[in-house]
C-alpha positions in Angstrom: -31.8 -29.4 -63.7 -31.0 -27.2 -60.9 -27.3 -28.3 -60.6 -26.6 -27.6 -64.3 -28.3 -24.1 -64.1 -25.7 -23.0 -61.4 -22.6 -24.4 -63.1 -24.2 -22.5 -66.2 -24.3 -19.7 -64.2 -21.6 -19.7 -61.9 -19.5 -20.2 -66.1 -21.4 -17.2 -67.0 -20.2 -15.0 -63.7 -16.8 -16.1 -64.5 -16.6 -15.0 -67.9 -18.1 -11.3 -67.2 -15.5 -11.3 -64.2 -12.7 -12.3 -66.2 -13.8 -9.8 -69.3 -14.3 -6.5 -66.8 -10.7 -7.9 -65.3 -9.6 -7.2 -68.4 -10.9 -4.0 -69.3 -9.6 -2.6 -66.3 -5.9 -3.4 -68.0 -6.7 -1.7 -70.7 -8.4 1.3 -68.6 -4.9 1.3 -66.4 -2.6 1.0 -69.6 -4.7 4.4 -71.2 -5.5 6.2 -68.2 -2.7 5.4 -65.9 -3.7 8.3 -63.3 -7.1 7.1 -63.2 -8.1 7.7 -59.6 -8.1 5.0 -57.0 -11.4 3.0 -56.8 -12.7 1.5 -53.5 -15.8 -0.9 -54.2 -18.2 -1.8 -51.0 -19.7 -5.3 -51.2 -21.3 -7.8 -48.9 -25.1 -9.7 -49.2 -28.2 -8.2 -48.5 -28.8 -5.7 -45.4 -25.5 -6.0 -44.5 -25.1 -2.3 -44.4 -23.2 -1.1 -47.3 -25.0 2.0 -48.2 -25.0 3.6 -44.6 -21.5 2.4 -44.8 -20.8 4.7 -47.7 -22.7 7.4 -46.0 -20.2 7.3 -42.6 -17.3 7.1 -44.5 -18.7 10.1 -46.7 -19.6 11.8 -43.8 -22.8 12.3 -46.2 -25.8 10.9 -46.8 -25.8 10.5 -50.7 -26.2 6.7 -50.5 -29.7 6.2 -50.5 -30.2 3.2 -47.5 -33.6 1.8 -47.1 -35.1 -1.4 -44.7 -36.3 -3.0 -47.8 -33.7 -5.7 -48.7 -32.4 -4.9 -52.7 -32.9 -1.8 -52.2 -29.6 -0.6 -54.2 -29.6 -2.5 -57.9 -27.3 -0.2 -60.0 -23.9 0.6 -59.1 -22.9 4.0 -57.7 -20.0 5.7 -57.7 -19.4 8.8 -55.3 -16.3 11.1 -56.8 -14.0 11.9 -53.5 -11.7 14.6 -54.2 -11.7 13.8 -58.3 -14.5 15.4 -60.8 -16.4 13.3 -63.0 -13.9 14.6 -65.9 -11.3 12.6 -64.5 -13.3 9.7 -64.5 -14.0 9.7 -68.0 -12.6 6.3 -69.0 -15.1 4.7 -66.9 -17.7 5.1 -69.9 -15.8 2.8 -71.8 -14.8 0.2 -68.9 -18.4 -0.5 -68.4 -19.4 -0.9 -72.2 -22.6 -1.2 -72.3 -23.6 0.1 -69.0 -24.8 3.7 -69.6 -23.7 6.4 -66.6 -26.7 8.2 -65.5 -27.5 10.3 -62.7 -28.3 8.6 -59.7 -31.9 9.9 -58.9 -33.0 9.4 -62.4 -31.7 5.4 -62.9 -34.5 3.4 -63.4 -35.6 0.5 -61.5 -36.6 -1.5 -64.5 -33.3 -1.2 -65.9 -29.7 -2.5 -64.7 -28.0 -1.9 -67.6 -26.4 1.7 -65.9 -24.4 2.8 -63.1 -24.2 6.4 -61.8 -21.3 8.7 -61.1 -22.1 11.7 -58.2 -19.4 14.4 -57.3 -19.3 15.0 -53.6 -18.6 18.5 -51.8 -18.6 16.9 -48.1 -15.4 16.0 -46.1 -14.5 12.7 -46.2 -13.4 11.1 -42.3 -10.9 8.7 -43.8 -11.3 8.1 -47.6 -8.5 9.4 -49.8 -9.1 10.7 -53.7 -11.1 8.0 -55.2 -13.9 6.9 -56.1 -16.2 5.1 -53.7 -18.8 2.2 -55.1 -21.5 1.6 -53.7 -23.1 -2.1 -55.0 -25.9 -4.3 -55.1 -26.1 -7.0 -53.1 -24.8 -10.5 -54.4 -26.9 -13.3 -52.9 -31.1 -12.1 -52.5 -33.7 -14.3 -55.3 -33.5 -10.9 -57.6 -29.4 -10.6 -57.5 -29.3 -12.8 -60.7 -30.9 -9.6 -62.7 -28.6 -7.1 -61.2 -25.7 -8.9 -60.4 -23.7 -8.3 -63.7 -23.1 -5.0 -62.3 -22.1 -6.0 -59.4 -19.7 -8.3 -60.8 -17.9 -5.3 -62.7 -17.7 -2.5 -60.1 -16.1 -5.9 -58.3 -13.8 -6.3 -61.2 -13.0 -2.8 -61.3 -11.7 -2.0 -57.8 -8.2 -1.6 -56.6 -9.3 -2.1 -53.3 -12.5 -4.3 -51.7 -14.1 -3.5 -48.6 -16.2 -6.6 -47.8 -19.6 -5.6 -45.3 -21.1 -8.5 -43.5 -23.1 -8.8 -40.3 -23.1 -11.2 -37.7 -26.1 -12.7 -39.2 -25.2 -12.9 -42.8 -21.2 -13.6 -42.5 -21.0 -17.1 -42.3 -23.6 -17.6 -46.1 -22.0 -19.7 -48.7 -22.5 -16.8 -51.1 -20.3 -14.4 -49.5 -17.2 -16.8 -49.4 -18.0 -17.8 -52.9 -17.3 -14.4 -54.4 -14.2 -14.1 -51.6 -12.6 -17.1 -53.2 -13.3 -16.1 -56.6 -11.8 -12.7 -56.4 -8.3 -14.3 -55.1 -7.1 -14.6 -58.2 -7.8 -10.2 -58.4 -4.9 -9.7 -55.7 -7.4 -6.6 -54.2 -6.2 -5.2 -50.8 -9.2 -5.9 -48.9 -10.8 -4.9 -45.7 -13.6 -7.0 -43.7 -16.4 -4.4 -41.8 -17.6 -6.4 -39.6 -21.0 -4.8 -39.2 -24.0 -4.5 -36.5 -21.7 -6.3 -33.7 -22.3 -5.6 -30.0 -19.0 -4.8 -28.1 -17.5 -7.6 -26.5 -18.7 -10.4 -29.1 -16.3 -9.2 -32.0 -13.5 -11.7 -30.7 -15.6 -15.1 -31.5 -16.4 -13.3 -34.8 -13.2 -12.7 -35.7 -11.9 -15.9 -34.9 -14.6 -17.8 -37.4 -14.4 -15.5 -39.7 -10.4 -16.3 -40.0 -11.5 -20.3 -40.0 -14.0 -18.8 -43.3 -11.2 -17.0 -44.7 -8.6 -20.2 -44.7 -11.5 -22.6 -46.3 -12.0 -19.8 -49.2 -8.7 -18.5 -49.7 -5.2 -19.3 -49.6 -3.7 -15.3 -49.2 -3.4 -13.8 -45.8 -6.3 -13.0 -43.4 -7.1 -9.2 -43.9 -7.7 -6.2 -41.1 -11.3 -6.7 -39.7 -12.7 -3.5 -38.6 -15.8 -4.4 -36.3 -18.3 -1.4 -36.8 -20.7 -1.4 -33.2 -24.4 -0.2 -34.3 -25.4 3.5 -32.6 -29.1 3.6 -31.1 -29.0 7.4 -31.8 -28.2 7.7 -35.5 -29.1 4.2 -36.4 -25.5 4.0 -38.4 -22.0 2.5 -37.5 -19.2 4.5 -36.7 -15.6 4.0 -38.1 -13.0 3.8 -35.5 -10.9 6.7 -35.3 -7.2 4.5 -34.6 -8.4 3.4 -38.3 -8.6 6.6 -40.2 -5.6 5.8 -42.0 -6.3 2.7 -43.1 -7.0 3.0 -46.6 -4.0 4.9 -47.3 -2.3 1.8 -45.9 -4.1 -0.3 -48.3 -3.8 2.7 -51.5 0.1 1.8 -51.5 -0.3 -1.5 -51.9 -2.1 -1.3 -55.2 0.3 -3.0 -57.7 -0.8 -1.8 -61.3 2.2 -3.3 -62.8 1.4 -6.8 -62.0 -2.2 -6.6 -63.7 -1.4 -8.3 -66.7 0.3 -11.2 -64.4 -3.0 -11.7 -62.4 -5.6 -11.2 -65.9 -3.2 -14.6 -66.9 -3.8 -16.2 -63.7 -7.9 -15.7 -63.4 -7.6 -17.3 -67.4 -5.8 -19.8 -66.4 -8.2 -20.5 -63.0 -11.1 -20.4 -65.2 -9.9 -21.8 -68.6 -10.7 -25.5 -67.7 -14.6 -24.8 -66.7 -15.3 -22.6 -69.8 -14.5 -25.0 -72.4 -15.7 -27.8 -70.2 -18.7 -27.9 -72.2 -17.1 -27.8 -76.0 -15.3 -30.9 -75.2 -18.4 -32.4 -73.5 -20.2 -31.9 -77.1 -17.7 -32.7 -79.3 -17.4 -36.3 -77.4 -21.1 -36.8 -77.6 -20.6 -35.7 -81.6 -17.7 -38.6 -81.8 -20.0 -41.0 -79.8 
């Protein structure tokens, strides 16, 4: 029935989480100057691609109307070559790195890596991900991905709108990624000055019900007529930087035993369910 194909699922999402989790140990205990990686997430037309693009101060993110538009991952190179990402390759197993405009839409077994050349307003060397989103009918195909460029990230910038922010779906994956310890940043996204307050505020009560850590910085984003894309405040051009030193590498194997431990219990949930049925 319906209810045993989600907690299937939602087992299934767990155990891709906690593998990539992993992998990124390994990929920080062999490549420990990998650069910094900053993944954008948030549901559907929420804006994360034109996000990329303002922070870019490019527009390499492809955006589109169409809702699912973006179903690989993407990774934009900020002030590191490809070469230095190297590692990556063998973080995402699998998942074959192709170039962006030639990843094919009847595949999601791939993720792209693009150098840029433009100035970036407030990003520091990293690597910048651009995602899928997590919670449209067609998410289930793609959303492996999304679950590792998740994994992967030292720190999350979450994109939501004032339509989409209060979904179950997006507080799901916030409360599933506590155990990750990721910086993280909230864009509030297509707000109208002078309601952001009231946002806020439930977004905090959201935050509390999903999450026991502290409330992170929200930075509302107020939509522009002219370009049709947000802007990013400039009293929060440092921001990331902020967030870059509070990356802890050396506590990863501490939080890959914690997500186990969250998730140990629902995984073999079902052995012991079978072997009681064999005693029976």
């Amino acid at each position: 029935n319906e209810a045993n194909k989600f907690s299937y699922q939602q087992r299934v999402d767990e155990l891709i989480l906690t593998e990539a989790f992993m992998r990124k140990g390994y990929l920080i205990n062999s490549s420990p100057e990998k650069p910094l990686q900053i993944t954008i997430v948030g549901p559907t037309q929420a804006g994360k691609s034109s996000l990329v693009n303002v922070l870019l101060n490019s527009n390499v993110a492809e955006v589109s109307p169409l809702a699912g538009y973006t179903i690989h991952p993407q990774g934009f190179c900020v002030g590191v070559s490809q070469k230095d990402c190297s590692a990556l390759q063998r973080y995402f197993g699998r998942f074959q790195q192709m170039q962006q405009s030639l990843m094919p839409r009847t595949r999601h077994d791939c993720y792209s890596l693009t150098e840029t050349d433009s100035e970036a307003l407030c990003v520091p060397k990293c690597v910048l991900w651009d995602t899928p989103d997590f919670d449209s009918i067609d998410s289930v195909v793609y959303r492996e991905g999304v679950i590792r460029s998740i994994a992967l990230a030292d720190i999350i910038i979450l994109v939501v709108s004032k339509e989409k922010y209060a979904d179950q779906s997006v507080w799901d994956i916030m409360s599933a990624l506590e155990a990750l310890h990721q910086p993280t940043i909230i864009c509030l996204n297509k707000v109208n000055e002078g309601s952001e307050n009231i946002l806020i505020e439930s977004l905090k009560e959201k935050w509390r019900l999903a999450r026991k850590d502290d409330f992170p910085e929200v930075v509302p984003l107020y939509y522009q007529k002219q370009t049709g894309l947000p802007v990013w405040p400039s009293q929060k051009s440092e921001l990331f930087s902020v967030l870059a030193t509070q990356v802890d590498h050396k506590k990863q194997s501490q939080f890959e035993q914690e997500l186990l431990q969250k998730y140990w219990k629902n995984w073999v949930e079902p052995v012991i369910a079978e072997h009681n049925l064999l005693h029976d």
